[in-house]
PASEBA-1860 file (N, C-alpha, C; in nm, 3 decimals):
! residues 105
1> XXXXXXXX> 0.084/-0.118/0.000/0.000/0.000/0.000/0.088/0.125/0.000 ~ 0.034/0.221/-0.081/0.162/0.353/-0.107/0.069/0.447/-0.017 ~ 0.128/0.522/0.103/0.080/0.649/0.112/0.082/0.729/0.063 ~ -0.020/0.803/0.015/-0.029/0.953/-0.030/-0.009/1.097/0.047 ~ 0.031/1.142/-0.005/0.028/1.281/0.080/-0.074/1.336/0.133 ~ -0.187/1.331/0.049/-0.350/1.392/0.141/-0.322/1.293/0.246 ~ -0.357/1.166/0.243/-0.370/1.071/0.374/-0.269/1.123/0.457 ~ -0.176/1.147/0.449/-0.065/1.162/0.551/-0.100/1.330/0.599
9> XXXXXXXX> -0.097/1.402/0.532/-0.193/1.540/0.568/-0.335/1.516/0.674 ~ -0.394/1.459/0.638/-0.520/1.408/0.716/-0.456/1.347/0.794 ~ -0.416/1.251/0.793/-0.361/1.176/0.938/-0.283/1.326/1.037 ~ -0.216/1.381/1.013/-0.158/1.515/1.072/-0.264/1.638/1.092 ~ -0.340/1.645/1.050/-0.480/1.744/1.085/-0.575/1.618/1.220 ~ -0.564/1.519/1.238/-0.625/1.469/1.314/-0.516/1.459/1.405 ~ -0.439/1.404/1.414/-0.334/1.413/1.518/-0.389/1.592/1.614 ~ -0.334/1.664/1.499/-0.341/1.780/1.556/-0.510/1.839/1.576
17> XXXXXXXX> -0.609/1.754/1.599/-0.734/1.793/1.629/-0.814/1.853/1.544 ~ -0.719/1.853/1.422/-0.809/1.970/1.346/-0.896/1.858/1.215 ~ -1.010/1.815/1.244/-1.102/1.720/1.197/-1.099/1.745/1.060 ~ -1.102/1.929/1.017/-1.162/1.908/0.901/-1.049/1.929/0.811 ~ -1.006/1.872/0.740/-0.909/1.872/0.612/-0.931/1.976/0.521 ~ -0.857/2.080/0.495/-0.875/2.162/0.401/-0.749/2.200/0.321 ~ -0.726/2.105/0.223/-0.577/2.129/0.135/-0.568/2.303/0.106 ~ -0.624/2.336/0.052/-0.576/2.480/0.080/-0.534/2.562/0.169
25> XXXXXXXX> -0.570/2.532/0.296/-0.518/2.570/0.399/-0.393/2.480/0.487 ~ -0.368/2.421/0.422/-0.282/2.278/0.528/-0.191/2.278/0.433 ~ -0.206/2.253/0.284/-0.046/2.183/0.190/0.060/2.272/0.237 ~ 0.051/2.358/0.194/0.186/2.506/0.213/0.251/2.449/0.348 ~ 0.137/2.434/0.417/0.190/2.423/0.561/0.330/2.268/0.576 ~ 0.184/2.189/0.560/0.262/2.047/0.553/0.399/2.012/0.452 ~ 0.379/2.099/0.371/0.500/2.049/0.256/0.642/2.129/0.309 ~ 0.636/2.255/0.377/0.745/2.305/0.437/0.776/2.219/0.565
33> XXXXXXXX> 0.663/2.228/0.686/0.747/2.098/0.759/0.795/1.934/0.690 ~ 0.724/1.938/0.597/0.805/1.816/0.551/0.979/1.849/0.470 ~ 0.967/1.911/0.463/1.136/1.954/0.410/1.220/1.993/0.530 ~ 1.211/2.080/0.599/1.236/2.111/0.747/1.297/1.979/0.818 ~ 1.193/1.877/0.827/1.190/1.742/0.902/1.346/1.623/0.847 ~ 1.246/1.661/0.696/1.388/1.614/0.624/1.539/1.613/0.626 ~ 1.555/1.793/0.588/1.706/1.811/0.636/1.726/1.783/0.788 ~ 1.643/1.815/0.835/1.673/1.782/0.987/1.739/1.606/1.028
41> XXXXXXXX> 1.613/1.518/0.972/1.658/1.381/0.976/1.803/1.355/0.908 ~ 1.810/1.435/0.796/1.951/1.407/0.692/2.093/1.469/0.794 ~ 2.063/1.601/0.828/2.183/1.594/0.958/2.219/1.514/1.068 ~ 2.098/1.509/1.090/2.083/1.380/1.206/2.200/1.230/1.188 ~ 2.155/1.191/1.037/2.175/1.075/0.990/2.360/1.075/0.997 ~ 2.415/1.223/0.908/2.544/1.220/0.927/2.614/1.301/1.051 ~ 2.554/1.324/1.154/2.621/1.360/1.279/2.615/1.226/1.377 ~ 2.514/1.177/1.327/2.536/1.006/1.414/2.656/0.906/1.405
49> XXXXXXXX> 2.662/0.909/1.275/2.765/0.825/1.130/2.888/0.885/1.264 ~ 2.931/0.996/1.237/3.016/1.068/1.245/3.072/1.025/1.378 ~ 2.990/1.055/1.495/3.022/1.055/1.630/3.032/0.893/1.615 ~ 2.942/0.835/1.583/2.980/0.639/1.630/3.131/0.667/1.547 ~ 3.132/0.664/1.426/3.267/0.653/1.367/3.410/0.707/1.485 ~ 3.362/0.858/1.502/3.466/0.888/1.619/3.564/0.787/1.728 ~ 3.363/0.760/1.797/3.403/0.672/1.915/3.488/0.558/1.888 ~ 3.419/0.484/1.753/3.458/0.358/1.767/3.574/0.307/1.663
57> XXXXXXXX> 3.648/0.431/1.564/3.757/0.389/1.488/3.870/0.345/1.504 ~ 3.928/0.353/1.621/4.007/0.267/1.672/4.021/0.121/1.715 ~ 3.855/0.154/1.775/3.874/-0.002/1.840/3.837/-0.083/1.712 ~ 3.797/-0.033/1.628/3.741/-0.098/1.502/3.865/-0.158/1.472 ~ 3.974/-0.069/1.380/4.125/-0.073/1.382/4.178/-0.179/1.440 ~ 4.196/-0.231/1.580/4.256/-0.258/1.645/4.188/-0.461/1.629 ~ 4.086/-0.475/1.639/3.986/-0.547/1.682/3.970/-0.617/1.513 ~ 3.958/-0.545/1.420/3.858/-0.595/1.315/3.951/-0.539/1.212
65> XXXXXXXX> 4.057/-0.549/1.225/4.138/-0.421/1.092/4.137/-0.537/0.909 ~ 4.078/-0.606/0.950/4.009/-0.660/0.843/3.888/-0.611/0.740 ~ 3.816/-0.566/0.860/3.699/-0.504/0.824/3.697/-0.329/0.848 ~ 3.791/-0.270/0.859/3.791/-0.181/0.932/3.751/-0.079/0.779 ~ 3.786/-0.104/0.674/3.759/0.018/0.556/3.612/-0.054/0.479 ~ 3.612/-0.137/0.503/3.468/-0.216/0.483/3.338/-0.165/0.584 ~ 3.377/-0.128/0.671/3.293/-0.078/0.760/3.266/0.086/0.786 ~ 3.387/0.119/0.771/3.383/0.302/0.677/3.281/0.290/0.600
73> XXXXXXXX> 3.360/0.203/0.467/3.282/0.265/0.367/3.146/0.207/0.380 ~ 3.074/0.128/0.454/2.933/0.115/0.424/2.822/0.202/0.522 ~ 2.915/0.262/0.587/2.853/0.397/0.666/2.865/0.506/0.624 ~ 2.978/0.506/0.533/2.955/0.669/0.433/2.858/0.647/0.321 ~ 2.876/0.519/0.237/2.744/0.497/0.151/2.635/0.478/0.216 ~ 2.590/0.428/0.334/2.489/0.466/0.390/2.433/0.601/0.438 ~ 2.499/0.709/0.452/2.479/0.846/0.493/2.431/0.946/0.324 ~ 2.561/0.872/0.288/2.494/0.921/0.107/2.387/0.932/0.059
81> XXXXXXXX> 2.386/0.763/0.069/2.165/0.751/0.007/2.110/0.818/0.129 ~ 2.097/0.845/0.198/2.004/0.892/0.278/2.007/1.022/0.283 ~ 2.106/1.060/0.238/2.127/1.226/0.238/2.045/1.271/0.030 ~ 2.055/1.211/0.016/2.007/1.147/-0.116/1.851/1.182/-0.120 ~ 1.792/1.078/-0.069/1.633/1.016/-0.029/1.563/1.181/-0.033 ~ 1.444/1.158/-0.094/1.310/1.236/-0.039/1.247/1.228/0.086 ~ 1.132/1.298/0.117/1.061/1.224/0.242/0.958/1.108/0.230 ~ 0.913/1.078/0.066/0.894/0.998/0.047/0.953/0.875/-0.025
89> XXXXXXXX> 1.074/0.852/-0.036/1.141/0.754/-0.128/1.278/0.766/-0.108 ~ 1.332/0.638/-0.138/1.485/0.644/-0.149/1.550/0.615/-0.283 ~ 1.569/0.715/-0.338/1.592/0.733/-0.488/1.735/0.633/-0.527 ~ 1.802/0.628/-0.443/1.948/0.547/-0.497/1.916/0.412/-0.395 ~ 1.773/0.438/-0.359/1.801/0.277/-0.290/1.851/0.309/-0.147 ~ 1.853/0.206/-0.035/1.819/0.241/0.115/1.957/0.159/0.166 ~ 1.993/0.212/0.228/2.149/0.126/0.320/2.092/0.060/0.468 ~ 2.137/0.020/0.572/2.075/-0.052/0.687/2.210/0.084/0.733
97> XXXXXXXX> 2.114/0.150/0.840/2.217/0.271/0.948/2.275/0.192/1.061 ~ 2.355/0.087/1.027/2.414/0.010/1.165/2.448/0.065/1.281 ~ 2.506/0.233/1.253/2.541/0.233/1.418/2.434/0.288/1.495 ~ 2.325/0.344/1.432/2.195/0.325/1.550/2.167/0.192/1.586 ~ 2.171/0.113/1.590/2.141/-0.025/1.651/2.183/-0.018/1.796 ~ 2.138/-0.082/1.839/2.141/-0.111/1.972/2.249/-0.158/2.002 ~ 2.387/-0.112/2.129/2.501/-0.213/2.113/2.533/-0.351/2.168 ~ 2.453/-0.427/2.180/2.409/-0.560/2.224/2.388/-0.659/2.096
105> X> 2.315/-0.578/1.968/2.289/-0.635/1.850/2.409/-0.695/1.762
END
């Protein structure tokens, strides 16, 4: 099933109490927080990358130096497509963001 943008507009006018849907009054609205949200998530995505990378490039190095540029690079191509992506789609295709995972996983 594909969401649409009205549905997702309506779903966000009810969230926010406001029952009655009126695209003329709501798109402008909704389509700027949806870009807003976006870059926001897209910084997000490479200040995370960044800081796990920080923390953990050494011990990576030290531990895994097998894997250690294998594991770079699938966190910079993962930050790419996603820096990439719309708010609806991932145009070059979707990476798995490993270092949000839980560190137990």
């Amino acid at each position: 099933m594909q969401i649409t943008v009205e549905w997702w507009d309506r779903r966000c006018c009810f969230i926010l109490s406001t029952h009655a849907y009126e695209p003329a009054s709501y798109e402008r609205v909704f389509n700027v927080f949806r870009r807003w949200m976006l870059k926001r998530w897209k910084q997000n995505v490479e200040f995370s990358w960044k800081e796990w990378w920080k923390q953990n490039e050494s011990e990576i190095g030290q531990t895994n130096p097998l894997y250690y540029l294998l594991i770079k690079e699938r966190g910079e191509i993962a930050v790419w497509m996603a820096k990439a992506c719309s708010f609806w789609e991932w145009q070059l295709g979707s990476a798995v963001l490993f270092w949000r995972w839980p560190p137990h996983l």
